[in-house]
C-alpha positions as CSV (number, residue, x, y, z in Angstrom):
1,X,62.8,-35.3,6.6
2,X,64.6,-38.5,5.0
3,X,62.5,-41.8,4.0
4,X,63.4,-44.5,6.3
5,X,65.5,-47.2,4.6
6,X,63.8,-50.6,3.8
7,X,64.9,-53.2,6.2
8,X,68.1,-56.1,4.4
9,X,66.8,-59.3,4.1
10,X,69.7,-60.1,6.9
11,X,67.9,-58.1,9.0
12,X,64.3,-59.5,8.7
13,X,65.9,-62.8,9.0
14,X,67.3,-61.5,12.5
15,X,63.5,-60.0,13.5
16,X,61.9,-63.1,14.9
17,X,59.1,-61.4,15.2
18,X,58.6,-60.7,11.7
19,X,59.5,-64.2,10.5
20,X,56.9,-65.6,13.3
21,X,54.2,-63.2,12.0
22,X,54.7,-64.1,8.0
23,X,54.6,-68.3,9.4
24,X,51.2,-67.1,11.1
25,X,49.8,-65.7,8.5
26,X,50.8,-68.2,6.0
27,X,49.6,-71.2,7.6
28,X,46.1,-69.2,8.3
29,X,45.7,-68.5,4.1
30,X,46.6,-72.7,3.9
31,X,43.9,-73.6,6.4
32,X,41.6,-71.7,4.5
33,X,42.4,-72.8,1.2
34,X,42.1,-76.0,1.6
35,X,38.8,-75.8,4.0
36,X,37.6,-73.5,0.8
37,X,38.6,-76.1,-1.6
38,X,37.2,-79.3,0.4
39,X,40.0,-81.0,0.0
40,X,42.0,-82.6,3.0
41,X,45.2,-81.2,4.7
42,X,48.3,-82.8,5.4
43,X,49.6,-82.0,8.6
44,X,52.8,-83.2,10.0
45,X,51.9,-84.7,13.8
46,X,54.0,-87.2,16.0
47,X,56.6,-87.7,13.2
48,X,54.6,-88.6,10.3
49,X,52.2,-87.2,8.2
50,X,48.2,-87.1,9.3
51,X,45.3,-85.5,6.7
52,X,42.5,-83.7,8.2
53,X,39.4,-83.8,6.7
54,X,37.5,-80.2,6.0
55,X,35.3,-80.4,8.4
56,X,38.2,-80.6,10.5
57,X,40.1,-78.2,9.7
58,X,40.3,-74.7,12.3
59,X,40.1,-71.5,10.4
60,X,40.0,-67.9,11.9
61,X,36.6,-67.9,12.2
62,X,36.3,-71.0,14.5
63,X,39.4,-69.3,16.5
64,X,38.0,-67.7,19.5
């Protein structure tokens, strides 16, 4: 039986799936990490920047 090949980088770029999945999960870990931390998060909302407080801020676990 042969190993399937690892996907090229050309070709993850071309999964949109993939790339929307990895953005998911990315922004998930930052939501956390600064809740975690306390600290406030800069978000980018009507074309400027806005900081939201950690009390504020929507983890996983407030995601129904």
């Amino acid at each position: 039986m042969e190993t399937p090949r690892p996907k090229t980088i050309g070709e993850i770029m071309e999964d949109d799936t993939l790339i929307g999945e990895a953005m998911k999960k990315a922004a998930r870990e930052a939501r956390l990490l600064y809740k975690r931390a306390g600290v406030a998060m800069p978000v980018w909302r009507d074309g400027r920047t806005v900081w939201i407080e950690p009390e504020d801020i929507e983890t996983p676990d407030d995601e129904a």
